[in-house]
C-alpha positions as CSV (number, residue, x, y, z in Angstrom):
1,X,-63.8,141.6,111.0
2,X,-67.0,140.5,109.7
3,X,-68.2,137.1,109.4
4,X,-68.3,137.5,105.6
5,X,-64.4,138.3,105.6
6,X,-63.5,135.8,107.8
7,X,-65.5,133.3,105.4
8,X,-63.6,134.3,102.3
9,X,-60.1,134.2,104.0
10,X,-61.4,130.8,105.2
11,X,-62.2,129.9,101.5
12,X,-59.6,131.3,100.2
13,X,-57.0,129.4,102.6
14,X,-58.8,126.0,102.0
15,X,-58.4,126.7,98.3
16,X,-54.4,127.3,98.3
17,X,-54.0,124.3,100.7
18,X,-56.0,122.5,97.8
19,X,-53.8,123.5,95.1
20,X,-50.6,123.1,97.0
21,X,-51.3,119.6,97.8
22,X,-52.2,119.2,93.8
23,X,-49.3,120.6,93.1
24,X,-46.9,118.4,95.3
25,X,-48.4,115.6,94.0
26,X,-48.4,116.4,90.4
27,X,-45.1,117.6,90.6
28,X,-44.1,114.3,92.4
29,X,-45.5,112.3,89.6
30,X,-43.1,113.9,87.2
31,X,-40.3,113.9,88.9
32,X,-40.3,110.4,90.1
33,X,-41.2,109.1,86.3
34,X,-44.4,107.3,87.5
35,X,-47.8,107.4,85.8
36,X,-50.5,105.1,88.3
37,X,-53.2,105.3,85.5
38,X,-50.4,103.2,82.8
39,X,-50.3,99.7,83.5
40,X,-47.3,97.9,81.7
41,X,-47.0,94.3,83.5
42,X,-46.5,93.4,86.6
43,X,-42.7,94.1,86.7
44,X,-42.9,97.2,84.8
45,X,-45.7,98.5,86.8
46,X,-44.9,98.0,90.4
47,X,-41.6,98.9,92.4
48,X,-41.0,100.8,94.8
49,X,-41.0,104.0,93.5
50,X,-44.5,102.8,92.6
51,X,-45.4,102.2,96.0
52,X,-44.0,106.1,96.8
53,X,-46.3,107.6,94.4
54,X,-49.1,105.9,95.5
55,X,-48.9,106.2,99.2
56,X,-46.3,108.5,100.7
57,X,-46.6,111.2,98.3
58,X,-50.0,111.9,99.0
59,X,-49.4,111.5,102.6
60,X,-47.0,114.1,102.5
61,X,-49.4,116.4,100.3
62,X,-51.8,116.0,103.3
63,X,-49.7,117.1,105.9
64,X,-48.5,120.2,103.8
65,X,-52.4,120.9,103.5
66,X,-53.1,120.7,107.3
67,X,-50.3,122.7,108.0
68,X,-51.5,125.8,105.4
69,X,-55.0,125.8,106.5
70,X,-54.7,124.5,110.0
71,X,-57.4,122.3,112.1
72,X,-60.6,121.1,110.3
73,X,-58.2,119.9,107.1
74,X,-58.7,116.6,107.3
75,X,-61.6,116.9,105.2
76,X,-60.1,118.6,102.3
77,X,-57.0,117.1,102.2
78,X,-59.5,114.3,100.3
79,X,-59.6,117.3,97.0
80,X,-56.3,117.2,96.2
81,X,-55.4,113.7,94.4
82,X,-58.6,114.2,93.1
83,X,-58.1,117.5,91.0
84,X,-54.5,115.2,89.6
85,X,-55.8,111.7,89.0
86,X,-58.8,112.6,87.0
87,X,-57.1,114.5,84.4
88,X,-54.5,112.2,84.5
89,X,-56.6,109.1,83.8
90,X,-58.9,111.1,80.8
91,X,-56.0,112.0,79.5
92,X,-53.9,108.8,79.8
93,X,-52.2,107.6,76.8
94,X,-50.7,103.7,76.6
95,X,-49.5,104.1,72.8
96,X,-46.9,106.6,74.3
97,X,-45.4,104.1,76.4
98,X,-45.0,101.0,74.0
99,X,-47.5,98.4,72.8
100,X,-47.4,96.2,75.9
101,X,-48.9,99.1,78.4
102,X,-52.6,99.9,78.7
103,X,-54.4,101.8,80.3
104,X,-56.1,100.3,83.6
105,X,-59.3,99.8,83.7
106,X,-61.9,102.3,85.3
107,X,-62.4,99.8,88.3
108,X,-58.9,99.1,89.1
109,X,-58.4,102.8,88.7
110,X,-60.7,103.9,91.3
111,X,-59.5,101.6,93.4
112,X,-55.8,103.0,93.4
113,X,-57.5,106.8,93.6
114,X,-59.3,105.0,96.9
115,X,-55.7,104.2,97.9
116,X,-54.2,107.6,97.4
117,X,-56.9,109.9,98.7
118,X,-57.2,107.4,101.9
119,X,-53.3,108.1,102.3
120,X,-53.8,112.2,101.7
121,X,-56.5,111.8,104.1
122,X,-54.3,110.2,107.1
123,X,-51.4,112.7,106.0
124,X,-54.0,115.2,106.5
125,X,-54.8,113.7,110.2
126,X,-51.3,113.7,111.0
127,X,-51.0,117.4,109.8
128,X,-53.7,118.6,111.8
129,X,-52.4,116.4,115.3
130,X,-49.6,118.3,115.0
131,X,-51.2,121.6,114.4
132,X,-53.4,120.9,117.1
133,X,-50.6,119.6,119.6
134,X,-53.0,116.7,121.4
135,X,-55.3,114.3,119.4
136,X,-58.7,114.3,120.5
137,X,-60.3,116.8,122.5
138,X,-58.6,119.9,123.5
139,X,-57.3,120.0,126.9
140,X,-59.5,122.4,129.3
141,X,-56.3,124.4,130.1
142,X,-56.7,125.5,126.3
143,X,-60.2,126.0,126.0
144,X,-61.7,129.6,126.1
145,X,-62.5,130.7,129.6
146,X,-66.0,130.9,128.6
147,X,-66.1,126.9,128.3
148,X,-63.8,125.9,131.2
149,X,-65.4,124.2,133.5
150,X,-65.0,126.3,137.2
151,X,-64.0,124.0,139.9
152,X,-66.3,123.7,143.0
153,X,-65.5,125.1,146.0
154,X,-65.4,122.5,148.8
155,X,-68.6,122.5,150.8
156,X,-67.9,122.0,154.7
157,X,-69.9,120.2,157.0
């Protein structure tokens, strides 16, 4: 195959890990009835369905986005509470949910978007350990022959 292929079906698999993860946690959102970007006091706001949505949802988003795209998804399991927490904020409304919610403040915001793509990120570490079977470096049995190191013959003296 050529190197341009094997770029666009490496593209192309980054992009459908992306919108799966997007997907599981927008879906997630909906199903468990929470909305992170709403603030409505502090016993409306957190439980621990709260605490779900924030972290383990997204850390199981990043594990299902290591296991479609494989070693080296670390690094974009970071896009996918992205492309659902910046619509979601633009287009959060408090008047929907009575006049004691509001919607948080940008700062507090990011720092619960901080929270979320930090937990897609380890779920995304997690994914790719157990793609990868060992954390760290490979072990030489599973390198290419090319890069295994050839033991030395003993010298006599």
């Amino acid at each position: 195959m050529s190197k341009l292929k094997i770029r666009l079906i490496d593209a192309s698999m980054a992009v459908l890990a992306i919108c799966v993860g997007a997907i599981i946690i927008y879906v997630g959102d909906h199903l468990l009835g929470i909305k992170l970007e709403i603030f409505r006091g502090i016993i409306g706001t957190f439980s621990p369905l709260w605490i779900v949505d924030l972290i383990v949802l997204p850390l199981f988003a990043g594990v299902v986005v290591s296991l479609i795209y494989g070693l080296g998804s670390k690094i974009i399991a970071y896009f996918p509470p992205l492309l659902v927490r910046i619509p979601e904020y633009l287009n959060a409304d408090a008047s929907v949910y009575g006049s004691e919610a509001s919607v948080l403040p940008f700062g507090y915001w990011v720092l619960l978007v901080i929270v979320v793509v930090e937990a897609c990120g380890i779920g995304g570490w997690i994914g790719e350990v157990y793609v990868k079977r060992t954390y760290g470096r490979s072990p030489k049995e599973h390198l290419h022959r090319r890069y295994q190191v050839k033991a030395k013959p003993d010298s006599e003296h």
